[in-house]
C-alpha positions as CSV (number, residue, x, y, z in Angstrom):
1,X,-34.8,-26.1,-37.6
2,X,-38.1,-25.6,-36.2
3,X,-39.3,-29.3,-36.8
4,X,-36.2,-30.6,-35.3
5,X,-36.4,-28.4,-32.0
6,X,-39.8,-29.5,-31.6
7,X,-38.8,-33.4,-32.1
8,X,-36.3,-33.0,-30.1
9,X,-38.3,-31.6,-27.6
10,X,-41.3,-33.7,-27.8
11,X,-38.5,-36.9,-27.4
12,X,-37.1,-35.2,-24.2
13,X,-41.1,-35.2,-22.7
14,X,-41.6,-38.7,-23.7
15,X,-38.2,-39.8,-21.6
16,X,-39.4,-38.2,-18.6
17,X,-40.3,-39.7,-15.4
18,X,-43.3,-39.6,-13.3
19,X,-42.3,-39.7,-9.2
20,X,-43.6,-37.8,-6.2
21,X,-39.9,-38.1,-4.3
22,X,-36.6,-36.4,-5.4
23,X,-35.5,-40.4,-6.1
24,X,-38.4,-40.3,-8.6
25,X,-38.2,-37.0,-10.5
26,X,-36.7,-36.2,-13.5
27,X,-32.9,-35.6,-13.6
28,X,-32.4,-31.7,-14.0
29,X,-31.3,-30.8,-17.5
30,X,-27.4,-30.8,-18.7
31,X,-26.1,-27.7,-17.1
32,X,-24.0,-24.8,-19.8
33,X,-20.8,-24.9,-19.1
34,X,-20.2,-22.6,-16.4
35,X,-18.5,-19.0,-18.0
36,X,-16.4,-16.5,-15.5
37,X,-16.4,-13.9,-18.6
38,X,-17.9,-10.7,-17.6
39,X,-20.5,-11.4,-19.8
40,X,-21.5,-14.5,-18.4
41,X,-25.3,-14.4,-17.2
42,X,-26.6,-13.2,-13.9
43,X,-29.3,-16.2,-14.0
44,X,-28.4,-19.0,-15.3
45,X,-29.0,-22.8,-15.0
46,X,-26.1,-24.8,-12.8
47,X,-25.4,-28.3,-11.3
48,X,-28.0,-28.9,-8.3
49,X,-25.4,-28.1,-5.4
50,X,-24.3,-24.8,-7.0
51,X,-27.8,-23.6,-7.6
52,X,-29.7,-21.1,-5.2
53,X,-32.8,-21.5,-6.3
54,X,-34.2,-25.1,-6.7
55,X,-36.9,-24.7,-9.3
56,X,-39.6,-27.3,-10.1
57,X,-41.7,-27.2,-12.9
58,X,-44.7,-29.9,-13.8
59,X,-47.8,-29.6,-15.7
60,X,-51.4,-30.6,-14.0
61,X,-53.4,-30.9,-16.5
62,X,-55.3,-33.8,-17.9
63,X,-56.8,-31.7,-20.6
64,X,-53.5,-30.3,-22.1
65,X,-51.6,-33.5,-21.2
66,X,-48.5,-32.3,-23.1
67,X,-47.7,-28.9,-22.6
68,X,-44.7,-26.1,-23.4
69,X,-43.3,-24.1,-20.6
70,X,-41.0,-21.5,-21.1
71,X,-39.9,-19.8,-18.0
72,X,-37.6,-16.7,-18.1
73,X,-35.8,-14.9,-15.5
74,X,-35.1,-11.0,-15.5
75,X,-35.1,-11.4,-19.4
76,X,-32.7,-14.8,-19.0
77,X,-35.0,-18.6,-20.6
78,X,-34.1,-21.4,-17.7
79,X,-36.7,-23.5,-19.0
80,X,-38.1,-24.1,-22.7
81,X,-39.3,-28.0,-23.3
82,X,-42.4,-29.5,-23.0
83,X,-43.8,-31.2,-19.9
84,X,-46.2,-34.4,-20.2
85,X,-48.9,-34.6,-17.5
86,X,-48.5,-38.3,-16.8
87,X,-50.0,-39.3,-13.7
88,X,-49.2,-35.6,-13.0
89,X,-46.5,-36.3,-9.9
90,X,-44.3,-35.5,-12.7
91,X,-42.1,-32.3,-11.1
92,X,-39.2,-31.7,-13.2
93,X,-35.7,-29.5,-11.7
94,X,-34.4,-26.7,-13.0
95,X,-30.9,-25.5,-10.6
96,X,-30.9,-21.7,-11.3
97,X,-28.4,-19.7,-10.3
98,X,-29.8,-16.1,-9.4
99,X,-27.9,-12.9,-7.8
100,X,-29.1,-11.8,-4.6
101,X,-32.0,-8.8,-4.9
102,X,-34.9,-8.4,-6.7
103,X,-36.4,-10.4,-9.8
104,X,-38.9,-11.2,-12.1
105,X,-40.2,-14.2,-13.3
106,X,-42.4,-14.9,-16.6
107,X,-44.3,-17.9,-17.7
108,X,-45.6,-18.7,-20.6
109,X,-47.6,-22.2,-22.1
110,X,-47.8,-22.9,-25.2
111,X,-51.7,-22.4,-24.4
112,X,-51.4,-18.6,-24.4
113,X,-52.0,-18.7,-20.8
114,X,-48.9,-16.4,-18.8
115,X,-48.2,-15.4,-15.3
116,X,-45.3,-12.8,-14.3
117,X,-44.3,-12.4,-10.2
118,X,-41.7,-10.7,-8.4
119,X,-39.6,-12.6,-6.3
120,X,-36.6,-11.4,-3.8
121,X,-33.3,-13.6,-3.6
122,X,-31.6,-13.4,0.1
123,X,-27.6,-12.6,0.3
124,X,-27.5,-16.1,1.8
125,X,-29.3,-19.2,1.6
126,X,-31.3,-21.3,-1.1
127,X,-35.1,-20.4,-2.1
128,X,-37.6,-22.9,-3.7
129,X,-40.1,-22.4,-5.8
130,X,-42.4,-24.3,-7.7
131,X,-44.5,-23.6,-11.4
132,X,-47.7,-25.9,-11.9
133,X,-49.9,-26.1,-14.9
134,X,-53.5,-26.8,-14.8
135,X,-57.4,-25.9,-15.5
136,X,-59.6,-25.2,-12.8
137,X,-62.3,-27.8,-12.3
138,X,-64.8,-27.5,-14.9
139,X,-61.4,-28.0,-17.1
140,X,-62.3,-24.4,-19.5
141,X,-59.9,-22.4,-17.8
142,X,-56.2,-22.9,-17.7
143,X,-54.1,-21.4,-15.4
144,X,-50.1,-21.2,-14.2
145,X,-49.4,-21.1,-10.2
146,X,-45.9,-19.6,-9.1
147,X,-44.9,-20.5,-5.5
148,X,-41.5,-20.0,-3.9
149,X,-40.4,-20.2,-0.2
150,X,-37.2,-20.7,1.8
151,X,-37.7,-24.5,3.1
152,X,-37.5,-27.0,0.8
153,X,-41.0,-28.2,-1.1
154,X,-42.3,-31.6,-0.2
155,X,-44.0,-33.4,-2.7
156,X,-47.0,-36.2,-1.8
């Protein structure tokens, strides 16, 4: 099962798209069908225009030019696959779904390298945030960079 999850996913990074504009990016990954069971998830991936927080994830890194990026949410996986580096404008979507308050994020490559942030959902509104994997310039350290912010994020 484990060899097929990883061709699976290593298929899925070959098919993805570089671009630097939203006509250019990735489409975001097939949404779960949408549950109104009380035990349906707080945070969980949706279609784009349902979604309240507009996550992109893209890996920087000429040195680990295919890396995996699992990103969790309170406890909840939104993102598992592995990200190519391309000509790294490769910024994939992820459409969460995330209850107003307080949260926590955790990232974790497949390089050992992890990051965990608190973030703060409004009542109202949409937040955007962005994860980018990279090394720093003599290329020995790797690192993970969380950003959100309430205005959409333009990529150049």
């Amino acid at each position: 099962m484990d060899r097929l999850r990883a061709a699976i996913l290593t298929v899925t990074a070959l098919l993805t798209t570089a671009g630097c504009t939203k006509d250019d990016v990735s489409p975001p990954p097939p949404s779960p069908a949408v549950s109104l069971s009380p035990d349906a998830p707080a945070v969980r991936l949706v279609e784009e225009d349902q979604a309240d927080l507009h996550l992109w994830v893209s890996n920087q890194s000429f040195k680990d030019d295919l890396v995996a990026l699992t990103v969790s949410i309170d406890g909840t996986e939104v993102v598992d696959r592995l990200f190519a580096v391309e000509n790294q404008h490769n910024w994939v979507l992820f459409p969460v779904r995330v209850p107003p308050g307080q949260h926590e994020v955790r990232i974790v490559a497949g390089t050992g390298v992890e990051k965990q942030e608190s973030f703060t959902m409004p009542e109202t509104g949409r937040r955007y945030a962005a994860i980018d994997y990279g090394n720093a310039v003599d290329e020995r350290q790797r690192y993970v960079n969380w950003f959100i912010r309430s205005t959409p994020i333009g990529f150049a």
